[in-house]
N, C-alpha and C positions, 0 to 999 in steps of 0.2 A: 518581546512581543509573542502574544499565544496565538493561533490558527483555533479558528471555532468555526466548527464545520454547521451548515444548516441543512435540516431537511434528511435526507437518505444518503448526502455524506458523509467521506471518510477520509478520512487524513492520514495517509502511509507514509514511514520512510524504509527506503530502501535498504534491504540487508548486505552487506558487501562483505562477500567472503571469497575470497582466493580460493580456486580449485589447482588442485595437484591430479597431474595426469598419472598415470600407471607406471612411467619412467621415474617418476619423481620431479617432471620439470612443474613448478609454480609457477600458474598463467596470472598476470595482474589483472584486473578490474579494465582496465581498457583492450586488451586485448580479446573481450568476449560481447555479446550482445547485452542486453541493460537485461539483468535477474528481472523474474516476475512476482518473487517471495518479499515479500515488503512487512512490515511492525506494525500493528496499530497504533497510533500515538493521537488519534481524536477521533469523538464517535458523535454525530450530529444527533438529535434528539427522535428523528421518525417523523410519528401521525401522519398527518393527508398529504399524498405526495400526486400530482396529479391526479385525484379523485379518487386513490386510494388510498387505505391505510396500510401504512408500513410501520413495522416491530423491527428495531435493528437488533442484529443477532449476532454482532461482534462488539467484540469488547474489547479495552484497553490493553498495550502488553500481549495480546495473539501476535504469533505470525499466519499471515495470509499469503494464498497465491491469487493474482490478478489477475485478468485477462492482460494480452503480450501490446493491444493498442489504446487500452484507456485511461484518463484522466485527464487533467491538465497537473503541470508541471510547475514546481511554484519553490522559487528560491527566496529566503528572509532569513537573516542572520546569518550569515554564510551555510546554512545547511538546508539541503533539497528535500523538498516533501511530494506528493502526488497525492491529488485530491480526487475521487473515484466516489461513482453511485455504489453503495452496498451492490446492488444486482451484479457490478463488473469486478467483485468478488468471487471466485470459484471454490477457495477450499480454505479451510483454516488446518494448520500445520500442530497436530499436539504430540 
């Protein structure tokens, strides 16, 4: 099954990387709060979004930082995605 975003969605999955503190202790994936740096993996098409037009301006394969409360959270095939308006995009990561 594909996720096909509409409109000024975007379809993220989440980057999970193990950080190592200064001592060298490796903190797991649950011991930290959920990362905001997420992968493009689907770009909805734009035009009139509420009466205006919108150009999406991320693309496939970016990593992106999100705002820390948005999207809805969306599990399919055992692996988790977040679905987020372009706008609750902050930065693209190059």
């Amino acid at each position: 099954m594909n996720i096909k975003p509409l409109g000024d969605r975007v379809v993220l999955k989440n980057v999970e990387a193990e950080e190592t503190t200064k001592s060298g202790i490796v903190l797991p994936g649950t011991a930290k709060e959920k990362p905001q740096m997420a992968e493009v993996v689907a770009v909805g098409p734009g035009g009139m979004v509420d009466g205006k037009e919108v150009k999406m301006e991320v693309s496939l394969g970016q990593k992106v930082i999100y705002s820390k409360y948005a999207g809805t959270d969306v599990k399919l095939d055992k692996e988790e995605y977040i679905i987020v308006r372009q706008s609750d995009i902050l930065a693209v990561i190059e």
